[in-house]
Kinemage of the C-alpha trace (Angstrom):
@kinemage 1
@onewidth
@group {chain A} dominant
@subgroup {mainchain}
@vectorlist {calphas} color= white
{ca unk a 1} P -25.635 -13.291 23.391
{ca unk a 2} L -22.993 -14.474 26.055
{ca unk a 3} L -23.687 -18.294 27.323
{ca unk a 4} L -22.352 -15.706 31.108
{ca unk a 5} L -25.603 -14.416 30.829
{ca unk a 6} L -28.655 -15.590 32.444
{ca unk a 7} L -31.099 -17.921 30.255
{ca unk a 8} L -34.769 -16.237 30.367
{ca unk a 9} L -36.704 -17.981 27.001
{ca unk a 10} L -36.804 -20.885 25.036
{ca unk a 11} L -35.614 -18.556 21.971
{ca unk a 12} L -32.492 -17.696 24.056
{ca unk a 13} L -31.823 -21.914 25.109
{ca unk a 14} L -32.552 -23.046 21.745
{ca unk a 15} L -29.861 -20.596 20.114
{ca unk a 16} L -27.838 -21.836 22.924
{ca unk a 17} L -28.434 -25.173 22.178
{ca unk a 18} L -27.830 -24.643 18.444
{ca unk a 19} L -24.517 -23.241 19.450
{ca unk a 20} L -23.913 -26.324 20.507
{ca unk a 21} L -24.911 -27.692 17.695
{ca unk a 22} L -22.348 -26.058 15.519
{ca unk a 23} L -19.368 -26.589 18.150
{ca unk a 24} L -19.995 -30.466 17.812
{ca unk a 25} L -19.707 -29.998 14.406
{ca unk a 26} L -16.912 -28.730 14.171
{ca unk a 27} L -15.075 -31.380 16.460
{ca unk a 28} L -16.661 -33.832 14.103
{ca unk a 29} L -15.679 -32.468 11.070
{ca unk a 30} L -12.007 -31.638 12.325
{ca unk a 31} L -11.645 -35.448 13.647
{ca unk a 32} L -12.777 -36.456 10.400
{ca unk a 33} L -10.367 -34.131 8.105
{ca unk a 34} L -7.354 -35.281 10.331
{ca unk a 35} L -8.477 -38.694 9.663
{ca unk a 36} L -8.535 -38.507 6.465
{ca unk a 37} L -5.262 -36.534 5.569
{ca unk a 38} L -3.498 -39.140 8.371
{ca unk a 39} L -5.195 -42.446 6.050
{ca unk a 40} L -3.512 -44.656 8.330
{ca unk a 41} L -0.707 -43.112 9.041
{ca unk a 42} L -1.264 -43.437 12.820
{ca unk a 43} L -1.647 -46.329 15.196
{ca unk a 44} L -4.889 -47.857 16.534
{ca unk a 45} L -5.028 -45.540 19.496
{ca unk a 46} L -5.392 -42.347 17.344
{ca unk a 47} L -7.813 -43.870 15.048
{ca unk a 48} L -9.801 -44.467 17.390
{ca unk a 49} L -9.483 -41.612 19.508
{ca unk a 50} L -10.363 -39.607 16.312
{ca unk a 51} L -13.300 -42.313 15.102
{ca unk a 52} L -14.686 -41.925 18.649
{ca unk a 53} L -14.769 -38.350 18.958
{ca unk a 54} L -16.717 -38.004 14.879
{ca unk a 55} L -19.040 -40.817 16.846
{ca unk a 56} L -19.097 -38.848 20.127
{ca unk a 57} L -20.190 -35.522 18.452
{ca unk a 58} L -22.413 -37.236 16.357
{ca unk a 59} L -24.459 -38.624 19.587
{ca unk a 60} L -24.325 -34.803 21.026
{ca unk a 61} L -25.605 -33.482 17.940
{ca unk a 62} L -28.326 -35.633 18.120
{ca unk a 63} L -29.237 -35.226 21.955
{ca unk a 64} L -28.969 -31.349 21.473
{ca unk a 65} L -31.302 -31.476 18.809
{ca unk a 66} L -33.721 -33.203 20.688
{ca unk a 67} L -33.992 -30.827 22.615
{ca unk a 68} L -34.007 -27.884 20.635
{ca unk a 69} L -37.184 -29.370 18.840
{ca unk a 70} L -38.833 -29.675 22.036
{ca unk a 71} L -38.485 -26.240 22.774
{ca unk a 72} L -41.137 -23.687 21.730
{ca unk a 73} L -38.940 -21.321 19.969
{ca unk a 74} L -38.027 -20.183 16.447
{ca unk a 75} L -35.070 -21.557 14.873
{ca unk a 76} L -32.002 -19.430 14.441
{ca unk a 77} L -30.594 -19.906 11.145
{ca unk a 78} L -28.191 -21.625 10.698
{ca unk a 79} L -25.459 -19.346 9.047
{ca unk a 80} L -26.384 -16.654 12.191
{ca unk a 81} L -25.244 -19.679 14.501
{ca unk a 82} L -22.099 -20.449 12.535
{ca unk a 83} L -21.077 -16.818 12.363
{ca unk a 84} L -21.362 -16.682 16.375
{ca unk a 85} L -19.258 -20.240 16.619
{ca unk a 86} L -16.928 -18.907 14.585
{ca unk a 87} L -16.643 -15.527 16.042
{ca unk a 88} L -16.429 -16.890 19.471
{ca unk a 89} L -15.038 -20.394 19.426
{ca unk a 90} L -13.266 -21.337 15.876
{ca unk a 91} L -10.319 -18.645 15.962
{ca unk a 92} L -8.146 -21.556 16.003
{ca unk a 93} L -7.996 -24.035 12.844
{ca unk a 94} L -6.356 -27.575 12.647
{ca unk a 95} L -3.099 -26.305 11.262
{ca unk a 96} L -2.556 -23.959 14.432
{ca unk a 97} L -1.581 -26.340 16.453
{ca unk a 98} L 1.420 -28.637 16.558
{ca unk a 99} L 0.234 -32.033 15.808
{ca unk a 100} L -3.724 -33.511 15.573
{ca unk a 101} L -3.497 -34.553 19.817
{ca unk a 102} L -3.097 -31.011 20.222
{ca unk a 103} L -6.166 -29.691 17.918
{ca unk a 104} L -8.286 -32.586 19.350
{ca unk a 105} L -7.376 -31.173 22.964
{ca unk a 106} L -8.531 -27.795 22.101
{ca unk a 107} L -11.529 -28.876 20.481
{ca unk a 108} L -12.695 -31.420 23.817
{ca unk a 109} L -11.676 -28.647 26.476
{ca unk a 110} L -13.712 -25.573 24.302
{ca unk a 111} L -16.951 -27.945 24.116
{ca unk a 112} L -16.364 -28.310 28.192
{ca unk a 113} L -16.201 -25.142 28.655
{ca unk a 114} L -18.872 -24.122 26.717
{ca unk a 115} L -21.512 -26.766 28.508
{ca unk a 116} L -19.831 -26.060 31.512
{ca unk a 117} L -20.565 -22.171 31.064
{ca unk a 118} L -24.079 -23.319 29.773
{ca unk a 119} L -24.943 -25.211 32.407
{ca unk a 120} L -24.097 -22.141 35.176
{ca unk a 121} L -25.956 -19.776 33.063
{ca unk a 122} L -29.157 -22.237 32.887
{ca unk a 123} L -28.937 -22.818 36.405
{ca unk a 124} L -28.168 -19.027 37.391
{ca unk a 125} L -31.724 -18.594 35.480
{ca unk a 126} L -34.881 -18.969 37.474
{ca unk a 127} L -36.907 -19.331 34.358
{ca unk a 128} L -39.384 -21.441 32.922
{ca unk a 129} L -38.744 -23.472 29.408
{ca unk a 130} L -41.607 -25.136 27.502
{ca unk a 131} L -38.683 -28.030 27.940
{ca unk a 132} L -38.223 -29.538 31.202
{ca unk a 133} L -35.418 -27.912 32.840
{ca unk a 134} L -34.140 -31.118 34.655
{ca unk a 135} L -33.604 -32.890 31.570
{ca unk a 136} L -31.921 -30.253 30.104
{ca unk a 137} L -29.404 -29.546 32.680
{ca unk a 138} L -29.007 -33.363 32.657
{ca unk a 139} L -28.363 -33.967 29.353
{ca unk a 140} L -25.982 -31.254 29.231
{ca unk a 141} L -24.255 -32.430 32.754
{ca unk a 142} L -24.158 -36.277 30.444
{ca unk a 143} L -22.253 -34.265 27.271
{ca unk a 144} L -20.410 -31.806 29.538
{ca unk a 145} L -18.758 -35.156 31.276
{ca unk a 146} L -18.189 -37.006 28.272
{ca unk a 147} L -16.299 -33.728 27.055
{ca unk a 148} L -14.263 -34.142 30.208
{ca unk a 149} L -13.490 -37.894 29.815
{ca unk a 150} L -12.192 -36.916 25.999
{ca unk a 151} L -9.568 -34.307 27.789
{ca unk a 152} L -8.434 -37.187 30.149
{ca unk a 153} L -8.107 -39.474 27.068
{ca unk a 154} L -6.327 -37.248 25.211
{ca unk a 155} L -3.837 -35.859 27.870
{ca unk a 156} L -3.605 -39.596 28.806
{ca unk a 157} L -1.989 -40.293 25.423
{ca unk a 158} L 0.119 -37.261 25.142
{ca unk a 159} L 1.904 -38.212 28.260
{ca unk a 160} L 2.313 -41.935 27.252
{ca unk a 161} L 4.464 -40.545 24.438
């Protein structure tokens, strides 16, 4: 399934949503590794860009899954979902990229795209959800803007060095 393609079930949101699911755990998880290997080897701005972001994800997790359990659809397991992350959106690992600013760029602009794309495709869809459609589109506008202030942060601190 394509997030281009129209929405037309709850089965085909909630996989959606479980997509996104996956992609925030992955930014979490990455901002927590490069934390880790860095142990303090950085200056109070990239700690806490990269504590924010683990806490960031962590919040859109947690709104995402909200949602899906609202929804009346079966779950999609969870290794199906991962395979379909990976496949699509984790081609790329930490060490590809030249420096943790860089990987934590990638990671903010391919969750904006990716509720950006959602987001068209919901609202391209004249379906019905057991959810209401309004709060889903505007919890996903709320994440999708947050994604956007992480790329300003980001870019903000590349250019300031």
């Amino acid at each position: 399934m394509s997030v281009g393609q129209r929405v037309a079930s709850d089965h085909q949101l909630a996989r959606l949503l479980q997509i996104g699911v996956v992609l925030e755990e992955v930014v979490e998880a990455r901002s927590t590794r490069h934390h880790r290997e860095l142990d303090g080897a950085f200056d109070a701005e990239i700690e806490a860009l990269l504590t924010g972001a683990a806490e960031e994800s962590a919040d859109h997790r947690r709104r995402l899954e909200e949602l899906i359990d609202e929804l009346d659809a079966d779950s999609v397991s969870y290794e199906e979902i991962e395979a379909l992350v990976e496949a699509q959106y984790g081609q790329t690992k930490p060490e590809d990229f030249d420096g943790l600013l860089y990987d934590q760029l990638c990671n903010e602009e391919t969750a904006y795209k990716f509720y950006d794309d959602l987001i068209a495709a919901i609202e391209g869809s004249d379906s019905e959800f057991s959810v209401d459609r309004e709060r889903v589109l505007e919890t996903l506008r709320g994440i999708r803007a947050e994604e956007a202030e992480g790329v300003e942060e980001i870019t903000g601190i590349m250019e300031r060095r």
